[in-house]
N, CA, C and O atoms as CSV, one atom per row, in Angstrom:
chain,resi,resn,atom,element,x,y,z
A,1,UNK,N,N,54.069,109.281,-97.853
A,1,UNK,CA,C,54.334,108.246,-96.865
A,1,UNK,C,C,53.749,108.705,-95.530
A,1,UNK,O,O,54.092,109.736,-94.950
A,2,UNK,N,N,52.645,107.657,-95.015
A,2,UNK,CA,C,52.717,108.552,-93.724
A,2,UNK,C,C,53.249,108.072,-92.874
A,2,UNK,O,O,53.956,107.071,-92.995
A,3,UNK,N,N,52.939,108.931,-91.366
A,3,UNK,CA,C,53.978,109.165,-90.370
A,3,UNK,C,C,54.061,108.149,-89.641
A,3,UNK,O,O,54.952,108.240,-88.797
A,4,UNK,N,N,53.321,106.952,-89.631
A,4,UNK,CA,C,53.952,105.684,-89.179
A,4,UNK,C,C,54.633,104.553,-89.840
A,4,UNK,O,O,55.352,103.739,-89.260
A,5,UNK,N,N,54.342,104.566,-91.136
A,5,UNK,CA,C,55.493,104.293,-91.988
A,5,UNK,C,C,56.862,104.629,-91.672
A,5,UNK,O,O,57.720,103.807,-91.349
A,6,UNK,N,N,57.028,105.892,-91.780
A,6,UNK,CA,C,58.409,106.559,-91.381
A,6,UNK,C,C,58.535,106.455,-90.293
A,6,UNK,O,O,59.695,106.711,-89.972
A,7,UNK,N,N,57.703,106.105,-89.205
A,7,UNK,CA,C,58.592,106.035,-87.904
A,7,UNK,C,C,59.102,104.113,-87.921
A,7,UNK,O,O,60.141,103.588,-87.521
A,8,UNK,N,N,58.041,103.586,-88.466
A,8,UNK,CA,C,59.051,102.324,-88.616
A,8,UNK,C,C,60.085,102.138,-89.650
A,8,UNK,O,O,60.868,101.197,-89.519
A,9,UNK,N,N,60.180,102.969,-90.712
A,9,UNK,CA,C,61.307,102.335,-91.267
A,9,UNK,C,C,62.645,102.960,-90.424
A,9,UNK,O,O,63.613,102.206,-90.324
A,10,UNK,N,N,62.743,104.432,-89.762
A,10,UNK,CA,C,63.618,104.330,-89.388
A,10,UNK,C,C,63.865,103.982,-87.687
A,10,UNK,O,O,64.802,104.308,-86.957
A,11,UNK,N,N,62.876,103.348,-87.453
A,11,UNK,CA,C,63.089,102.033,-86.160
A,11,UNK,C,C,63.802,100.980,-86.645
A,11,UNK,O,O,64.585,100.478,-85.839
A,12,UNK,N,N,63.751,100.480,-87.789
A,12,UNK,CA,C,64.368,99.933,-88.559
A,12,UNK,C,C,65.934,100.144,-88.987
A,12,UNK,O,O,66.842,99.313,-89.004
A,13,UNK,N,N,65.942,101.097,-89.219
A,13,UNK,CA,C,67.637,101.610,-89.728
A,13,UNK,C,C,67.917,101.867,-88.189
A,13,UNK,O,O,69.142,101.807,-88.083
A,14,UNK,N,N,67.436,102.090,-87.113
A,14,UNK,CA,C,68.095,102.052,-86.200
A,14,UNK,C,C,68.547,101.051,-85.509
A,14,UNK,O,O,69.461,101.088,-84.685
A,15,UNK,N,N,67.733,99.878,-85.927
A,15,UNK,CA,C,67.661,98.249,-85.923
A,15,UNK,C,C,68.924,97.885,-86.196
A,15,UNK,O,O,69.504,97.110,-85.436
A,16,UNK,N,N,69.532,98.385,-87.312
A,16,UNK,CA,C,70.259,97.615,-88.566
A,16,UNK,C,C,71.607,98.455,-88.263
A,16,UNK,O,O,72.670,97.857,-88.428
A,17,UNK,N,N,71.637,99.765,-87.842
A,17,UNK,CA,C,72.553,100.553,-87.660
A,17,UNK,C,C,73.268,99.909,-86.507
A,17,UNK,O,O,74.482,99.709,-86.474
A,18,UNK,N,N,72.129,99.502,-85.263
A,18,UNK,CA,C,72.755,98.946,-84.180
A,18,UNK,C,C,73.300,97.925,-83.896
A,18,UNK,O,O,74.259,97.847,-83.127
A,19,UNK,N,N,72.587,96.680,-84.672
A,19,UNK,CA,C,73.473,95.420,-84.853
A,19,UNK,C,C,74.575,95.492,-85.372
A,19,UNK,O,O,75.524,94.761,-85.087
A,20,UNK,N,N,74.578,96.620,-86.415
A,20,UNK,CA,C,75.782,96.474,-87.676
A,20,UNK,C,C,77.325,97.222,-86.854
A,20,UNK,O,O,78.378,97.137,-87.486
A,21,UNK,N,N,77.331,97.860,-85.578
A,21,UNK,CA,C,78.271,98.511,-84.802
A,21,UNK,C,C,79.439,97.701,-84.668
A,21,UNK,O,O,79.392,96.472,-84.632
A,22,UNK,N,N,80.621,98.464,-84.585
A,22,UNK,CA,C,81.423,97.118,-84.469
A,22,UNK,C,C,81.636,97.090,-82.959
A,22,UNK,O,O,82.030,96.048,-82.434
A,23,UNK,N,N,81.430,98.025,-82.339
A,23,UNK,CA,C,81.837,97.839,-80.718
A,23,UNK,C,C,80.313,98.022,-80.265
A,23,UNK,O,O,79.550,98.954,-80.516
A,24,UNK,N,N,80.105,96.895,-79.549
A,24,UNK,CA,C,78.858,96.475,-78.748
A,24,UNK,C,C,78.815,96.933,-76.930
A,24,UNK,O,O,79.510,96.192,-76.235
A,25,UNK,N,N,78.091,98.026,-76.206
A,25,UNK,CA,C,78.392,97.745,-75.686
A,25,UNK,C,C,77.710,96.881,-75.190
A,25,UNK,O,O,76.794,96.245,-75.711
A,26,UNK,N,N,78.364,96.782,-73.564
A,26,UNK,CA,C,77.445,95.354,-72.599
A,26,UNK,C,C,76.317,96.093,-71.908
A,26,UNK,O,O,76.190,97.288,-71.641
A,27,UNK,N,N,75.577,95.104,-71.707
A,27,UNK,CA,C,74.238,95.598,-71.017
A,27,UNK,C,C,74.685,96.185,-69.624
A,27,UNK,O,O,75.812,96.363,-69.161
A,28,UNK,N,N,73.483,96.418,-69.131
A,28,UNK,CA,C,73.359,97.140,-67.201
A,28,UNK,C,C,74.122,96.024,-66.564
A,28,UNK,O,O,75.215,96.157,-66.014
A,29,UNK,N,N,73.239,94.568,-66.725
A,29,UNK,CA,C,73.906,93.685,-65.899
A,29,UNK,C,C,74.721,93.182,-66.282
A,29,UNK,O,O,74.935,92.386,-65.368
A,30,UNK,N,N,75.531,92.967,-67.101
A,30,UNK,CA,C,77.041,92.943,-67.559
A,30,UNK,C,C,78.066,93.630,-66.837
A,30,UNK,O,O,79.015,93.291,-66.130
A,31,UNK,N,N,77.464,94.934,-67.330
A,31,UNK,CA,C,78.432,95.840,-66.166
A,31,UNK,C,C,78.460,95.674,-64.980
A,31,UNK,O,O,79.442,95.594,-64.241
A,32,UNK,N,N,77.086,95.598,-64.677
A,32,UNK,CA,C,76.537,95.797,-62.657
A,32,UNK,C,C,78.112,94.026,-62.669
A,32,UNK,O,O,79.303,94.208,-62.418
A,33,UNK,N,N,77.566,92.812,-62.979
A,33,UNK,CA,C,78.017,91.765,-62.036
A,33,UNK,C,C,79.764,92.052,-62.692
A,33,UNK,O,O,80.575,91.362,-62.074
A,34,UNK,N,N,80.281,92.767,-63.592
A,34,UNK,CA,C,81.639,92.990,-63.592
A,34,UNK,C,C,82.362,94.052,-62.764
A,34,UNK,O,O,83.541,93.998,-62.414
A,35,UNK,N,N,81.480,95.034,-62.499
A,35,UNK,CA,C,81.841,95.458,-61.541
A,35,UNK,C,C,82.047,94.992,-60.244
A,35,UNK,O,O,83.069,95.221,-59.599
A,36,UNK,N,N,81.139,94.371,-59.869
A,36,UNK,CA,C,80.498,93.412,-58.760
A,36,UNK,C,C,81.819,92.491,-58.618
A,36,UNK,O,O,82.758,92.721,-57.855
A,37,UNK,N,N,81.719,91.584,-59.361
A,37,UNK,CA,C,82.992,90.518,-59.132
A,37,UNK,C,C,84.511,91.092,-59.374
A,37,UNK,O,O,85.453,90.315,-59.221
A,38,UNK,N,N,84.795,92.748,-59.832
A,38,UNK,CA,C,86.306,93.659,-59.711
A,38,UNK,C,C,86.949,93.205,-58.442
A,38,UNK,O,O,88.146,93.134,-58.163
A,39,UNK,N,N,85.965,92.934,-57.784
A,39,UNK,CA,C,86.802,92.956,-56.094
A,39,UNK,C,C,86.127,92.376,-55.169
A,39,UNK,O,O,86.098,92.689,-53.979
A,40,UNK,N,N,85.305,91.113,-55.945
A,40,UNK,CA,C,85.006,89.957,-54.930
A,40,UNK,C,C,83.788,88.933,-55.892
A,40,UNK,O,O,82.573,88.742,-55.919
A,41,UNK,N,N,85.218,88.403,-56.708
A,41,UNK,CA,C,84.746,87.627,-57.779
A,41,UNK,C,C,84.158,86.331,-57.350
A,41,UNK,O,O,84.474,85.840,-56.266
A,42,UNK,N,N,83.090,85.604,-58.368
A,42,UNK,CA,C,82.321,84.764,-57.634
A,42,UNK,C,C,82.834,82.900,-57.678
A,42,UNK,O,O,83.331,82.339,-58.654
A,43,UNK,N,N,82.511,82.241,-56.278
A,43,UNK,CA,C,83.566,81.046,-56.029
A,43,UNK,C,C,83.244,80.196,-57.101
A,43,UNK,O,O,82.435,80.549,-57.959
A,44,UNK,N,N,84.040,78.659,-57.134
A,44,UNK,CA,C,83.445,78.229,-58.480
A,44,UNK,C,C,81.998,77.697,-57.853
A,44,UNK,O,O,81.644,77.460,-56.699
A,45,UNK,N,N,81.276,77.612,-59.229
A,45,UNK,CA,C,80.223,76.571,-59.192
A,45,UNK,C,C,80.152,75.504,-60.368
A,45,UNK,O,O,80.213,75.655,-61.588
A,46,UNK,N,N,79.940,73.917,-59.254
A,46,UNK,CA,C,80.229,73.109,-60.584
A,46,UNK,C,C,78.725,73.123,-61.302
A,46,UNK,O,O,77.580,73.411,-60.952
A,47,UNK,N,N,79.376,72.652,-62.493
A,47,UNK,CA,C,77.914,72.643,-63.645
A,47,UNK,C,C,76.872,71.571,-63.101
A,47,UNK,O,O,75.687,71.873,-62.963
A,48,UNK,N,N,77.386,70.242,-62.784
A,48,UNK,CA,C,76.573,69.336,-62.214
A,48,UNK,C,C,77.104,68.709,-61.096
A,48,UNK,O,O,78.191,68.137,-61.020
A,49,UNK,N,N,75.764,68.941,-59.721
A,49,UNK,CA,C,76.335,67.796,-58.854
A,49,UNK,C,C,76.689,66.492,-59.040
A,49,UNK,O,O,76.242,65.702,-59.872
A,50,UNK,N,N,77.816,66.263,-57.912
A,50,UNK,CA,C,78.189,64.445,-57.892
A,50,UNK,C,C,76.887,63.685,-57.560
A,50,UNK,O,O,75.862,63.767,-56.884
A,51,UNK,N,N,77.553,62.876,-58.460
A,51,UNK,CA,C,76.104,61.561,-58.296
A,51,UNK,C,C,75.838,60.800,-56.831
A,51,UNK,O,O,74.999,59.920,-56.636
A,52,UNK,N,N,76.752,61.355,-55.866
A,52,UNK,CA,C,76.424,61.204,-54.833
A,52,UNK,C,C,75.229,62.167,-53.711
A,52,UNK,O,O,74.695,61.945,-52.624
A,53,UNK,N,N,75.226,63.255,-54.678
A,53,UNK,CA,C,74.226,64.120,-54.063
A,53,UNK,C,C,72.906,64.637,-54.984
A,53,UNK,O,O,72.308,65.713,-55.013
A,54,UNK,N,N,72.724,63.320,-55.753
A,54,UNK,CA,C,71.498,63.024,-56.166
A,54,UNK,C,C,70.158,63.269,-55.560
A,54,UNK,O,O,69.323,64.114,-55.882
A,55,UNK,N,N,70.105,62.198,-54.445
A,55,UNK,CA,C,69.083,62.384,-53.684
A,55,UNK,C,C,68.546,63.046,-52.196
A,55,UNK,O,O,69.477,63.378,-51.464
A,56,UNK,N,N,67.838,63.168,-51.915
A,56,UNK,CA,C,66.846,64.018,-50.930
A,56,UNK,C,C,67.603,63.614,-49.765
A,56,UNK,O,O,67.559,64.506,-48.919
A,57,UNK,N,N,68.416,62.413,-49.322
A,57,UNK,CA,C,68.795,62.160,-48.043
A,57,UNK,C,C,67.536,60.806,-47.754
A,57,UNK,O,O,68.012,59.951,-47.007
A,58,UNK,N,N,66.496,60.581,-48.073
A,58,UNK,CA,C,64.961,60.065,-47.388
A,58,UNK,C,C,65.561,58.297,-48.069
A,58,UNK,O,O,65.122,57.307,-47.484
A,59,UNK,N,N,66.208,58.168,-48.871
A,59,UNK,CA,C,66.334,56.859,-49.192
A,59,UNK,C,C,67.319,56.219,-48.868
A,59,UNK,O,O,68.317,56.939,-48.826
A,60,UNK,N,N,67.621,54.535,-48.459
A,60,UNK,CA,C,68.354,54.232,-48.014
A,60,UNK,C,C,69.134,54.187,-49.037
A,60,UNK,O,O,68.665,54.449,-50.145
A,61,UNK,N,N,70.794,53.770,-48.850
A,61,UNK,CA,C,71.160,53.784,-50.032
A,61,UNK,C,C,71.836,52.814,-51.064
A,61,UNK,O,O,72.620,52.962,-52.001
A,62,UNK,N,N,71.094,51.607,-50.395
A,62,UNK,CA,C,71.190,50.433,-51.440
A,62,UNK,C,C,69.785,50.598,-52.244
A,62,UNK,O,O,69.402,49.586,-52.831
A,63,UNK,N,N,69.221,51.409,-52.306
A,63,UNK,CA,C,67.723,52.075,-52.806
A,63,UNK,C,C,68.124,51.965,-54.121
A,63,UNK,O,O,69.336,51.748,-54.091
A,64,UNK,N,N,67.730,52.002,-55.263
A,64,UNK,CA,C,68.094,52.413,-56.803
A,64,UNK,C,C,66.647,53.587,-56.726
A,64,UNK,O,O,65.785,53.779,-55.868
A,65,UNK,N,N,66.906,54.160,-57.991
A,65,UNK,CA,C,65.707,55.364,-57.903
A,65,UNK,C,C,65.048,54.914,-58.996
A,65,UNK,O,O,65.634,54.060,-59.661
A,66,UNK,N,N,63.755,55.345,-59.424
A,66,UNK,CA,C,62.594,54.558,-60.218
A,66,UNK,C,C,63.302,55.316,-61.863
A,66,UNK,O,O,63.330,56.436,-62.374
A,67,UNK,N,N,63.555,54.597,-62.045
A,67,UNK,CA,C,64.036,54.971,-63.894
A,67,UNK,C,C,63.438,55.917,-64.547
A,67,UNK,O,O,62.245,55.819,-64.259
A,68,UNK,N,N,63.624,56.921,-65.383
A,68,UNK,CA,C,62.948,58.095,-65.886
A,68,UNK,C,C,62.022,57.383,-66.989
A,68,UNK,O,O,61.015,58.022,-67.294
A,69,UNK,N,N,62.232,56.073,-67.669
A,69,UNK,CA,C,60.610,55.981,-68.818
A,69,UNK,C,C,60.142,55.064,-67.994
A,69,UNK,O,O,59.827,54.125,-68.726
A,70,UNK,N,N,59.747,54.586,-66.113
A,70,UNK,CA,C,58.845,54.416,-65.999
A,70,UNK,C,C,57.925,55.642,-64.783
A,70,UNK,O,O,56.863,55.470,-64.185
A,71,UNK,N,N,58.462,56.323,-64.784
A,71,UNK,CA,C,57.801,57.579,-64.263
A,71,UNK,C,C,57.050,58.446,-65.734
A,71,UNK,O,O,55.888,58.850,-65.779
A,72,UNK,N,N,58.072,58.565,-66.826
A,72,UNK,CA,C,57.052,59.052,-68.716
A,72,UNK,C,C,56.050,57.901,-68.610
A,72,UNK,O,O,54.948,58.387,-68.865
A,73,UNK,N,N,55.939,56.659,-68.361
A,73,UNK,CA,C,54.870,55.440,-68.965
A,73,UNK,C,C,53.833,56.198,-67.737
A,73,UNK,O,O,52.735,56.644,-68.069
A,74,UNK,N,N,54.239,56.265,-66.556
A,74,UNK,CA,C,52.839,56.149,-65.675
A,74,UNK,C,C,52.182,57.780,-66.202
A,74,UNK,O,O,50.966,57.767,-66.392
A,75,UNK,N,N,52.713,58.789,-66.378
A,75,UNK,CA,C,51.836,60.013,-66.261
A,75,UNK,C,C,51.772,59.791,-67.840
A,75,UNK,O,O,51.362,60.919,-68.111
A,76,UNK,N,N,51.903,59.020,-69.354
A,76,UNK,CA,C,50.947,58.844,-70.301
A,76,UNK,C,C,50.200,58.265,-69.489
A,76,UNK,O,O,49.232,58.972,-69.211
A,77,UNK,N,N,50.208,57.237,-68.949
A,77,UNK,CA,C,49.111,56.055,-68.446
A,77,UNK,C,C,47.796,57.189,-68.243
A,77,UNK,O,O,46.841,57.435,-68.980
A,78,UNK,N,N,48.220,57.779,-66.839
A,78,UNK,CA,C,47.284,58.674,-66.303
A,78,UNK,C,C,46.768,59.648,-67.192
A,78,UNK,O,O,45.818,60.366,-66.882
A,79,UNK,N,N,47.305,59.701,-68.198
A,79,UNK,CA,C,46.289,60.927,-69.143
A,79,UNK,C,C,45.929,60.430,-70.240
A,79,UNK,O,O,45.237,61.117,-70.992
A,80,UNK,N,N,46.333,59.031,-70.625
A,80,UNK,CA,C,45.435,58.357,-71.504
A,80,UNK,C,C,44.036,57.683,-70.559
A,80,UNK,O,O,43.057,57.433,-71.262
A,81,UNK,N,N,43.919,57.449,-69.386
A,81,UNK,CA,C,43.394,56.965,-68.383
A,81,UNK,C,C,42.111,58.588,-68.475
A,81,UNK,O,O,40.999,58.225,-68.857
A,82,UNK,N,N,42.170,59.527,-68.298
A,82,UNK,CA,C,41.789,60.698,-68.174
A,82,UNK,C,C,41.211,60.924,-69.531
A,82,UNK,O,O,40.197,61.619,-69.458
A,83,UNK,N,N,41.533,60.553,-70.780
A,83,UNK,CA,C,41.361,61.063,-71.674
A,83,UNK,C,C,39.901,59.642,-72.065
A,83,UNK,O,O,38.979,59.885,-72.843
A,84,UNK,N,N,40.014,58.614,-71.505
A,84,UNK,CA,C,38.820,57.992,-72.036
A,84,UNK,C,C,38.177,58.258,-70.960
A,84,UNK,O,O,37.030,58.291,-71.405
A,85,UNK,N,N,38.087,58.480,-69.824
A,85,UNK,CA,C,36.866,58.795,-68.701
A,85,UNK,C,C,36.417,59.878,-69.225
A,85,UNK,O,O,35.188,59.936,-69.233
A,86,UNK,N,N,37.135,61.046,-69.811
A,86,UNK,CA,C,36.156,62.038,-69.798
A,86,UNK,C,C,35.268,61.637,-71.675
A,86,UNK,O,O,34.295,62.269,-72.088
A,87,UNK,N,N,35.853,60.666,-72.334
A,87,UNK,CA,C,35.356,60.070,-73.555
A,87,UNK,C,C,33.880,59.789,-73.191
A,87,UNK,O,O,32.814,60.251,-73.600
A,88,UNK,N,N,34.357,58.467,-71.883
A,88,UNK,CA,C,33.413,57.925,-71.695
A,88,UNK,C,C,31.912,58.291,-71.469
A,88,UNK,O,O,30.908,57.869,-72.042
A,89,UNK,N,N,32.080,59.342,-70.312
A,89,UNK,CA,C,31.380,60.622,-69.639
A,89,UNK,C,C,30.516,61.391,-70.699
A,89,UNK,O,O,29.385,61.835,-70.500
A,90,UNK,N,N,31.290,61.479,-71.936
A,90,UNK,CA,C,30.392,62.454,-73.094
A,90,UNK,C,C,29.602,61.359,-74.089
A,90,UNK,O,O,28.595,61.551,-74.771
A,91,UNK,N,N,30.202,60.455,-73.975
A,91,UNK,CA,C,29.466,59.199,-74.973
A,91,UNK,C,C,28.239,59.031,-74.441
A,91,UNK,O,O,27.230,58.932,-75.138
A,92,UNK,N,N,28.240,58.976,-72.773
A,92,UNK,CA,C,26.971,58.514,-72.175
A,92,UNK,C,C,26.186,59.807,-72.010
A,92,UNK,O,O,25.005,59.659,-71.694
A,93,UNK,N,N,26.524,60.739,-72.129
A,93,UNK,CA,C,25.505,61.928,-71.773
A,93,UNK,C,C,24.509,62.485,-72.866
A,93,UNK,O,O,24.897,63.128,-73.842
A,94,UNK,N,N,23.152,62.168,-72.602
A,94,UNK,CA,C,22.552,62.156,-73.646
A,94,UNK,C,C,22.400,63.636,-74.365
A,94,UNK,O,O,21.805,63.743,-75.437
């Protein structure tokens, strides 16, 4: 067997040895932010802002905002738009 064989199989059993542990420990930053938050744990944060703080401030706010499939329709538009100019461009080039 040679010697890189054997160094991967037992990269391998060290693979298998290590998943198979029953006590895991935690990584650097596991520790670092548990230590960290021991004695000045962090405030909440919500998962998603209120739908009141949607936007930029720039719109009035009887405004509605442009719907998400017609902002997807215009950038296909623009790259089906892109995709026959540069068609076009090679069709005509002799």
């Amino acid at each position: 067997m040679s010697e890189h064989e054997q160094d991967g199989q037992e990269r391998e059993f060290d693979l298998r040895w290590a998943d198979d542990a029953e006590h895991k420990e935690p990584s650097a930053r596991a520790r670092m932010l548990a230590a960290r938050w021991k004695h000045n744990p962090p405030g909440p944060v919500p998962f998603r802002p209120d739908p009141d703080h949607r936007s930029s401030g720039r719109r009035s706010p009887g405004r509605r905002s442009r719907s998400s499939w017609i902002s997807t329709a215009v950038v296909f538009g623009c790259v089906a738009a892109v995709i026959v100019l540069l068609g076009y461009i090679n069709f005509r080039a002799p």
